[in-house]
N, C-alpha and C positions, 0 to 999 in steps of 0.2 A: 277675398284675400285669406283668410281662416280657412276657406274650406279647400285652398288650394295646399296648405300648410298640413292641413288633417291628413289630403291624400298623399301626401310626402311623408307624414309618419307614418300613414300605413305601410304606404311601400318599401321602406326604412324595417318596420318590424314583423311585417305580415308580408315576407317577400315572394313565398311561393306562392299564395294565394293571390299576389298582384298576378305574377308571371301566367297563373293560369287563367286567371280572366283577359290579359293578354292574348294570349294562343286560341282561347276560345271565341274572342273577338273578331280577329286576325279572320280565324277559318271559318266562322258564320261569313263576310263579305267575303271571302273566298269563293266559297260554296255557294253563295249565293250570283254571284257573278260568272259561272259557270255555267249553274243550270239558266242565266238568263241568254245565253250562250249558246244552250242546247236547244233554248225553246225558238229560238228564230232559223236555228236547223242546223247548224255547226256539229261536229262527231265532238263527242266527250275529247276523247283525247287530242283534237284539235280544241277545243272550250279552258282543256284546264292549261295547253302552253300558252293559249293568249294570255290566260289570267295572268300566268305566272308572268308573263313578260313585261304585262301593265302595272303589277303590282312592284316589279325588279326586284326579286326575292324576297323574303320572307322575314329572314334575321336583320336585313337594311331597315323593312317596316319597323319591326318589330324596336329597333333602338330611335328609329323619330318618336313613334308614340311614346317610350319612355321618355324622351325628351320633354315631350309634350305633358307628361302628366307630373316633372320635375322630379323622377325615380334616376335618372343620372346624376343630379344636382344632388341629391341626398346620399347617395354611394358614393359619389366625388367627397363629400364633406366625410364621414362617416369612415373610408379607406383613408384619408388624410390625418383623420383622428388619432386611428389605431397605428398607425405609421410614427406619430409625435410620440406617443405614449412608450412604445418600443424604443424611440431612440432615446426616451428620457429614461427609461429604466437601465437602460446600456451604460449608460453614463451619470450614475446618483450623486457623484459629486457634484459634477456641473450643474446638474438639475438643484440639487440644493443652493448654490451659489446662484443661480439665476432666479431662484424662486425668493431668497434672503433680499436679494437686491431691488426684484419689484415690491418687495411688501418694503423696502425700506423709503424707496423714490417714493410710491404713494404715499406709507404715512406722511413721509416730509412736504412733500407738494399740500396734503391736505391741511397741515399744521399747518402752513405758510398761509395757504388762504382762507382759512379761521383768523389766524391773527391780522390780515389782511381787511378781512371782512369786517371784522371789529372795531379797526383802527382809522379804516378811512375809508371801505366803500356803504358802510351801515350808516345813516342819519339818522340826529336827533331823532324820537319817536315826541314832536311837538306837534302844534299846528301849523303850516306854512315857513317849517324849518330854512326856505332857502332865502328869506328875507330876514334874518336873525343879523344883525353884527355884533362880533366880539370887541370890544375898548378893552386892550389890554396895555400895560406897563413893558416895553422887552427889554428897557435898558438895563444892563448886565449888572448884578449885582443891587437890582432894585427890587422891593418887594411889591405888591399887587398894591393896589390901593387904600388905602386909608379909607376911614369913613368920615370925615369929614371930607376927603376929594369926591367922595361917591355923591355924597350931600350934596354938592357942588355940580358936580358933573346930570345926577339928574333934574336940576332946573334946569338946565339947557333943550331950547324948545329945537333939536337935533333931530329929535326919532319920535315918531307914533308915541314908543312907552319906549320904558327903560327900567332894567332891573339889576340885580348885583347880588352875586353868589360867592360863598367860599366855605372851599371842603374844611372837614375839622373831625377828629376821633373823639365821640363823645363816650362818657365812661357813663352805663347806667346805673350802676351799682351805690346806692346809698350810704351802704355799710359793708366792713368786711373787703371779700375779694373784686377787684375791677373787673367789668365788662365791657369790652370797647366795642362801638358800633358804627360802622361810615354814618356820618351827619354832613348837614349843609349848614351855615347860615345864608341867610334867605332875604333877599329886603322883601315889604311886605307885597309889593306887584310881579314877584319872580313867575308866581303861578299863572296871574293873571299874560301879561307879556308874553310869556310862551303857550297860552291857549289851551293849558292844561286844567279839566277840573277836578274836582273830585270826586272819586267813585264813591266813597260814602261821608258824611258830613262837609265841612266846608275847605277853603284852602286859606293862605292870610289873607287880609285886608293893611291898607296902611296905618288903621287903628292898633293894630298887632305889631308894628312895627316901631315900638318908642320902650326907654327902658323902662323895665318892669313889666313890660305888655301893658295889652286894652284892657276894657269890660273886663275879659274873661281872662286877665292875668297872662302871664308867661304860657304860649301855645306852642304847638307843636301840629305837623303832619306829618304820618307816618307811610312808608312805600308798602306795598302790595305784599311783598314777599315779607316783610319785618311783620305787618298784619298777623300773616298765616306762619311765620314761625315761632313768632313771642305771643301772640294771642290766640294760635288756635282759627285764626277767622272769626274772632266774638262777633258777633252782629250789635252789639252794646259796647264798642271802642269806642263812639262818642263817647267823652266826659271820662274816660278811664285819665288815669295820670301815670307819669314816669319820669323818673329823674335823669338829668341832664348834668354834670358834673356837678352834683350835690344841688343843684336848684328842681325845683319842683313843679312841670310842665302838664299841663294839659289838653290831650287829643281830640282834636278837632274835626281832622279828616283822613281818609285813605287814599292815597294817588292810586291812578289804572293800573293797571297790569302791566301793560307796556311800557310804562314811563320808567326810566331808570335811572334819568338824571342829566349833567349835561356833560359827562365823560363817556363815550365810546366806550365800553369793556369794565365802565368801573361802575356801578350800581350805590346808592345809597338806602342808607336804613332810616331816618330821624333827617327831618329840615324844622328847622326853628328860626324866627325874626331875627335878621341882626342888628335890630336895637336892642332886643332883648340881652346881646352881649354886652351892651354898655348897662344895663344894669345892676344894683347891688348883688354881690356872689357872696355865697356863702362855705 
């Protein structure tokens, strides 16, 4: 398939050099079919009418074999070019207005399905995404659940596991000017439940998930990209700390690369226990 493509741009750029290996093709079986003509006793001049009449001219051959080696096909494309190009020049308005129009439909088509892709044909990046159900509140003008319904609703032997998330704009900034950053609260089997571990250190546990935090106090796991923006990639983010609307949290782990949360299009920075929101604030 290549090298049928090669001899089509030869013949394309190197056309008198096709054309005469052509002709000199042509007139070897020519010549050769004459003198096999002569040799069984036939007069020259009766050898080369038969030729010619077996062969049915010369310039007829002469355009099968271009056929055959795709030297039409490429002048068909190649005159049809230069023919576009001329009538686009003739007419630069038009051509500008035709050329504004397709760079306008593709941007738009490609916007459409980014946002598309985004929105509804991209899944969760979890384990086993299509066995996940959502418990959500729709009645109009109600808000998302309580933590004590949550409380509630995970004793219910319902589902395998069960977990409970909600977005929140955490400020890092201790002192001074604010820094907002996408945050989660997180009950403590959020990670566990969706199959996600952690690329470095650990994720919660339900120890983690009561106020004040566990063991190791008010926690925190921080996403891939917040890692390598706000730290550089430390290889030493275990045990680092950062503040959380003026409370003071503790980095435990780093989510994958892939994981970005459980919004399509919308990425988080900081997931914290939401028991730890019922704790004393300061």
């Amino acid at each position: 398939m290549l090298s049928d493509w090669i001899l089509r741009l030869r013949a394309l750029f190197k056309r008198t050099a096709v054309e005469r290996e052509i002709d000199d093709e042509l007139q070897f079986h020519f010549d050769h079919q004459v003198e096999s003509y002569v040799a069984r006793g036939l007069g020259r001049a009766e050898a080369v009418r038969r030729v010619r009449l077996e062969f049915g001219g010369l310039e007829q051959v002469k355009e099968e074999y271009r056929d055959a080696l795709g030297v039409r096909l490429v002048e068909g494309f190649w005159r049809d070019l230069r023919l576009a190009v001329r009538a686009l020049r003739a007419t630069p308005i038009v051509t500008a207005v035709a050329v504004l129009s397709l760079a306008l439909g593709i941007g738009a088509n490609t916007a459409i399905f980014s946002l598309i892709d985004s929105l509804i044909l991209r899944t969760l990046p979890v384990k086993d995404p299509g066995r996940l159900v959502l418990v959500t509140n729709t009645a109009p003008g109600v808000r998302a659940w309580s933590y004590p319904v949550w409380d509630q609703l995970r004793q219910l032997e319902l589902f395998e596991n069960s977990a409970a998330w909600s977005l929140r704009r955490f400020d890092l900034a201790s002192r001074g000017e604010t820094q907002f950053v996408n945050g989660l609260w997180t009950s403590g089997s959020f990670f566990e439940t969706l199959g996600v571990p952690a690329l470095i250190g650990r994720t919660f546990s339900d120890l983690d998930d009561q106020p004040s935090g566990g063991p190791d106090g008010p926690v925190a796991v921080i996403s891939y990209g917040f890692w390598q923006r706000q730290f550089y990639g430390a290889k030493d983010i275990v045990g680092r700390t950062l503040t959380l609307d003026g409370v003071l949290f503790t980095i435990v782990g780093v989510t994958p690369r892939a994981f970005f949360g459980m919004e399509v299009g919308r990425t988080f920075d900081v997931a914290a226990p939401l028991g730890a929101n019922r704790g004393p604030r300061r």
